[in-house]
C-alpha positions in Angstrom: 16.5 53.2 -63.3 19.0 51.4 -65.8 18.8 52.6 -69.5 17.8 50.2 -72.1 21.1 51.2 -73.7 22.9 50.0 -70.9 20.9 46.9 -70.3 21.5 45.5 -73.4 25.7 46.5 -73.5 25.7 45.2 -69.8 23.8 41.8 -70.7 26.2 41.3 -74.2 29.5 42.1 -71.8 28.2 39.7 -69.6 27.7 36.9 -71.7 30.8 37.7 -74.1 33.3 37.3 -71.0 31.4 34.4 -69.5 32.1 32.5 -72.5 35.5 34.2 -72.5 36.0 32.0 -69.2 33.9 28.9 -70.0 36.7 28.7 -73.1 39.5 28.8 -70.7 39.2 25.1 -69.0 41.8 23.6 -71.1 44.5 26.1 -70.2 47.6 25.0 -68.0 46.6 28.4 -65.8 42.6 28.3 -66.5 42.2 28.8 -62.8 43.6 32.7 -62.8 41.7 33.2 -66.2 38.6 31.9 -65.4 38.6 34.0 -62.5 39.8 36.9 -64.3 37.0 36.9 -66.6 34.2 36.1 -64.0 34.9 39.8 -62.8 33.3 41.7 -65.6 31.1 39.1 -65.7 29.8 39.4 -62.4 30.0 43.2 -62.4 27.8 43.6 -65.4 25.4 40.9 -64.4 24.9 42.7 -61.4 24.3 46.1 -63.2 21.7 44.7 -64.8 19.7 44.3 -61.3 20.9 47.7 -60.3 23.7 46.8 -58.0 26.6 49.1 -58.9 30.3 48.2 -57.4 32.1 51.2 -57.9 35.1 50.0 -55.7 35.4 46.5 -57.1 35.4 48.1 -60.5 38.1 50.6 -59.7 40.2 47.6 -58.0 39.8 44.6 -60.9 40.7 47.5 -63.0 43.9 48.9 -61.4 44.6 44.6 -60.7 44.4 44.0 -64.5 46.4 47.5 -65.7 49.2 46.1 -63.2 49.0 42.8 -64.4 49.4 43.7 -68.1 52.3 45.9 -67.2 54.1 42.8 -66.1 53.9 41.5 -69.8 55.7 44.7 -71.5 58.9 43.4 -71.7 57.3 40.3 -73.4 55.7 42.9 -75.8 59.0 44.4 -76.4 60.8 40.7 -77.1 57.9 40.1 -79.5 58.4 43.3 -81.2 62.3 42.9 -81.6 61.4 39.6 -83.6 59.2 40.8 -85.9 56.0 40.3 -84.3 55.1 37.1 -85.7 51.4 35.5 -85.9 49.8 35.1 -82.6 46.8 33.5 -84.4 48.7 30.9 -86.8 47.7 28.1 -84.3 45.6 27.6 -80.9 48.4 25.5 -79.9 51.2 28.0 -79.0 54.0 26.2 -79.7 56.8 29.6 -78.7 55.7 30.7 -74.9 56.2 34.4 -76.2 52.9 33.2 -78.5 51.0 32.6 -75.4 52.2 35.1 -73.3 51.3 38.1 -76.0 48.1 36.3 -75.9 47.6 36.5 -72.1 48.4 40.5 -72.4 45.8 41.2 -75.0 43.6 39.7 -73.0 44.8 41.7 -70.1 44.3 44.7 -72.7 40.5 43.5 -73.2 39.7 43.4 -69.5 41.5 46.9 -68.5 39.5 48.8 -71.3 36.4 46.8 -70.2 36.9 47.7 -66.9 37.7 51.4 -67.6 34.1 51.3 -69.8 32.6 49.8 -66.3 34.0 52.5 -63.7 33.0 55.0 -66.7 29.1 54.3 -65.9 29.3 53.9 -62.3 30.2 57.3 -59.9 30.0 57.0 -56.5 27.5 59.7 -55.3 27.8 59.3 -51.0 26.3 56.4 -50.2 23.7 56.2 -53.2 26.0 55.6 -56.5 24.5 56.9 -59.4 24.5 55.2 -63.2 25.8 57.5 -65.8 23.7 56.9 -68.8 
Protein backbone atom coordinates (compact mmCIF):
# COMPACT_ATOMS: atom_id res chain seq x y z
CA UNK A 1 0.00 0.00 0.00
CA UNK A 2 1.32 3.48 -1.28
CA UNK A 3 1.09 6.36 1.39
CA UNK A 4 -1.03 9.20 0.73
CA UNK A 5 2.24 11.24 1.20
CA UNK A 6 3.73 9.55 -1.58
CA UNK A 7 0.77 9.65 -3.86
CA UNK A 8 0.41 13.03 -3.89
CA UNK A 9 4.62 13.84 -4.27
CA UNK A 10 4.53 10.96 -6.93
CA UNK A 11 1.37 12.48 -8.92
CA UNK A 12 2.99 16.40 -8.57
CA UNK A 13 6.66 14.83 -9.93
CA UNK A 14 4.71 13.39 -12.49
CA UNK A 15 2.97 16.08 -13.84
CA UNK A 16 5.82 18.82 -13.14
CA UNK A 17 8.31 16.74 -15.53
CA UNK A 18 5.65 15.96 -18.05
CA UNK A 19 5.25 19.54 -18.61
CA UNK A 20 8.97 19.81 -18.21
CA UNK A 21 8.98 17.70 -21.70
CA UNK A 22 5.74 18.97 -23.27
CA UNK A 23 7.91 22.56 -23.03
CA UNK A 24 10.74 21.09 -24.87
CA UNK A 25 9.27 20.75 -28.61
CA UNK A 26 10.82 23.90 -29.81
CA UNK A 27 14.37 22.91 -28.92
CA UNK A 28 17.02 22.06 -31.66
CA UNK A 29 17.65 18.65 -29.40
CA UNK A 30 13.88 18.21 -27.94
CA UNK A 31 14.20 14.71 -28.95
CA UNK A 32 16.91 13.67 -26.04
CA UNK A 33 15.03 16.09 -23.63
CA UNK A 34 11.77 15.03 -24.07
CA UNK A 35 12.88 11.63 -23.56
CA UNK A 36 14.91 12.59 -20.73
CA UNK A 37 12.12 13.97 -18.84
CA UNK A 38 9.49 11.09 -19.77
CA UNK A 39 11.75 8.95 -17.40
CA UNK A 40 10.70 10.41 -14.07
CA UNK A 41 7.66 10.80 -15.59
CA UNK A 42 6.97 7.38 -16.31
CA UNK A 43 8.59 6.11 -13.13
CA UNK A 44 6.34 8.12 -10.78
CA UNK A 45 3.25 7.54 -12.80
CA UNK A 46 3.84 4.05 -12.34
CA UNK A 47 4.37 4.37 -8.55
CA UNK A 48 1.24 5.64 -8.25
CA UNK A 49 -0.31 2.05 -9.46
CA UNK A 50 2.20 0.32 -7.32
CA UNK A 51 4.75 -0.77 -9.91
CA UNK A 52 8.13 0.06 -8.42
CA UNK A 53 11.39 -0.07 -11.01
CA UNK A 54 14.13 -0.09 -8.80
CA UNK A 55 16.67 -0.97 -11.62
CA UNK A 56 15.43 1.63 -14.16
CA UNK A 57 15.65 4.17 -11.34
CA UNK A 58 19.13 3.22 -10.41
CA UNK A 59 20.13 3.25 -14.29
CA UNK A 60 18.26 6.82 -15.50
CA UNK A 61 20.00 8.00 -12.45
CA UNK A 62 23.63 6.89 -12.93
CA UNK A 63 22.70 7.91 -17.11
CA UNK A 64 21.85 11.52 -15.88
CA UNK A 65 24.82 11.92 -13.05
CA UNK A 66 27.16 10.85 -16.10
CA UNK A 67 25.56 13.02 -18.42
CA UNK A 68 25.92 16.16 -16.20
CA UNK A 69 29.53 15.34 -15.59
CA UNK A 70 30.02 15.91 -19.25
CA UNK A 71 29.02 19.57 -18.78
CA UNK A 72 31.65 20.46 -15.88
CA UNK A 73 34.00 22.01 -17.91
CA UNK A 74 31.17 24.13 -19.39
CA UNK A 75 30.47 24.99 -15.64
CA UNK A 76 33.97 25.89 -15.15
CA UNK A 77 34.09 28.26 -18.51
CA UNK A 78 30.96 29.86 -17.12
CA UNK A 79 32.49 30.42 -13.89
CA UNK A 80 35.78 31.96 -15.21
CA UNK A 81 33.44 34.62 -16.98
CA UNK A 82 31.69 35.72 -14.34
CA UNK A 83 28.73 33.60 -14.39
CA UNK A 84 26.53 35.78 -16.29
CA UNK A 85 22.52 35.58 -16.40
CA UNK A 86 21.28 32.29 -17.63
CA UNK A 87 17.72 33.65 -17.34
CA UNK A 88 18.11 37.25 -19.16
CA UNK A 89 16.45 35.69 -22.29
CA UNK A 90 14.76 32.28 -23.48
CA UNK A 91 16.60 32.84 -26.52
CA UNK A 92 20.16 31.90 -25.65
CA UNK A 93 22.05 33.84 -27.73
CA UNK A 94 26.02 32.51 -26.18
CA UNK A 95 25.86 28.45 -26.38
CA UNK A 96 27.53 28.44 -22.88
CA UNK A 97 23.78 30.07 -21.93
CA UNK A 98 22.26 26.97 -23.20
CA UNK A 99 24.55 24.57 -22.22
CA UNK A 100 24.56 25.71 -18.29
CA UNK A 101 20.91 25.43 -18.83
CA UNK A 102 21.04 21.74 -20.17
CA UNK A 103 23.18 20.91 -16.87
CA UNK A 104 20.83 22.29 -14.36
CA UNK A 105 18.49 20.41 -15.86
CA UNK A 106 20.63 17.41 -15.70
CA UNK A 107 21.02 18.64 -11.86
CA UNK A 108 17.03 18.45 -11.54
CA UNK A 109 16.76 15.01 -12.95
CA UNK A 110 19.82 13.40 -10.93
CA UNK A 111 18.42 14.64 -7.53
CA UNK A 112 14.92 13.56 -8.72
CA UNK A 113 16.12 10.41 -9.52
CA UNK A 114 18.15 10.01 -6.26
CA UNK A 115 14.57 11.02 -4.30
CA UNK A 116 13.09 8.08 -6.62
CA UNK A 117 15.71 5.12 -5.83
CA UNK A 118 15.43 6.65 -2.11
CA UNK A 119 11.68 5.20 -1.82
CA UNK A 120 12.06 2.15 -3.79
CA UNK A 121 14.53 -0.94 -2.16
CA UNK A 122 14.59 -4.00 -3.82
CA UNK A 123 13.48 -6.59 -1.19
CA UNK A 124 14.12 -10.35 -3.43
CA UNK A 125 11.69 -10.41 -5.72
CA UNK A 126 8.86 -8.31 -3.93
CA UNK A 127 10.35 -4.56 -3.73
CA UNK A 128 9.17 -2.81 -0.90
CA UNK A 129 8.03 1.28 -0.79
CA UNK A 130 9.88 3.17 1.85
CA UNK A 131 7.35 5.47 3.19
Amino acid sequence: MIAKKTKIISGALSIIFLLFAIVQYNDPDSWKWIIAYMVPTLLFSLLLLGHYFYKAGRIALIIFIFSALLYIPDLWEWMSIGMPSITESMEAEEPLVEFMREFLGLIILCLTMYYYNSMVRPSNQNPELRT
